[in-house]
N, C-alpha and C positions, 0 to 999 in steps of 0.2 A: 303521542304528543299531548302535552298541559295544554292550561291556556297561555295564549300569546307565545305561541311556539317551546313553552317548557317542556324538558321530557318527563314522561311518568316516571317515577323512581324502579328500578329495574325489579325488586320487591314484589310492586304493587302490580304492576306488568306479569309479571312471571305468575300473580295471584290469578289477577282477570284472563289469562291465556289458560291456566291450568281448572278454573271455571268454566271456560269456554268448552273445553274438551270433558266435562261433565265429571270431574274429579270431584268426589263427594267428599275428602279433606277438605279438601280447596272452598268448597260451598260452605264447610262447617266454618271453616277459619275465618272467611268474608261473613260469616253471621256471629262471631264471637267478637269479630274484628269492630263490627260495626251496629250492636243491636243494642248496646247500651244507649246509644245518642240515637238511635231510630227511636227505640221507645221513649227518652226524654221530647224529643220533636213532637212525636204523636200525640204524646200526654198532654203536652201545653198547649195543642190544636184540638183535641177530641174529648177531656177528661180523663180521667181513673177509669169512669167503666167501663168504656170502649177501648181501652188503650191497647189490650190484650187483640183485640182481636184487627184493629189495624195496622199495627205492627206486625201482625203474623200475613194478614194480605200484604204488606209493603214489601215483606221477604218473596211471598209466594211471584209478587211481580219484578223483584231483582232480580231471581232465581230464572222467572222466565223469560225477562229479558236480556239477560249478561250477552248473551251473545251479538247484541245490539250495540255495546257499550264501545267509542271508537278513542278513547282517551283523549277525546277534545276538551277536558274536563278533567281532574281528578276523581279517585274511583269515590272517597265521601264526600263529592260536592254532587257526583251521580246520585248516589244512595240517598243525599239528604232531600237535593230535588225531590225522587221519590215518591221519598217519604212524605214532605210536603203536599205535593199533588193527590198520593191516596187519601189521605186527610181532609184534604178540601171536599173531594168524591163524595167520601163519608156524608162529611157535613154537608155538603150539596144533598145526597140521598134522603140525609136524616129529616132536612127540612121540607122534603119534599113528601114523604111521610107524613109530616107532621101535619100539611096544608092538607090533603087528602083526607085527612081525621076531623078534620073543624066540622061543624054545623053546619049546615050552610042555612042563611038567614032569608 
């Protein structure tokens, strides 16, 4: 099920079910399907030189969560969430590095 009772298109269904069951097509297709727009998202939230490797965490945690995924949602409104949230992470982390490096006066 979509939101507000849509169904997933049977496609996308058939994707996330044959991810579930650890089909490594399947896993390449949902990353070819959807990594252009992961790494556009990241990039506009982390920069150019992070972007590489937030994007590569946002798959590592799609991949470990797919079997999570209850299609209450579409599968790239899941992916973009994500992708969002490892971003923020990042940038939560980053700043908190950053604080830890100051002088302290």
């Amino acid at each position: 099920m979509g939101v507000a009772g849509e169904v997933l298109p049977l496609a996308e269904t058939s994707l996330v079910e044959s991810c579930q069951r650890g089909d490594r097509q399947a896993l390449e297709s949902l990353y070819r399907l959807h990594s252009r727009r992961v790494y556009s998202v990241v990039r506009r939230m982390v920069g150019a030189m992070d972007a590489d490797e937030v994007t590569q965490e946002t798959f590592i945690r799609i991949f470990k969560g797919i079997n999570g995924f209850r299609g209450e949602s579409g599968l790239g409104t899941w992916v973009y969430r994500l992708a969002v949230h490892v971003s923020l992470t990042f940038l939560s982390r980053r700043q908190q590095q950053l604080e830890r490096m100051r002088p302290v006066e």
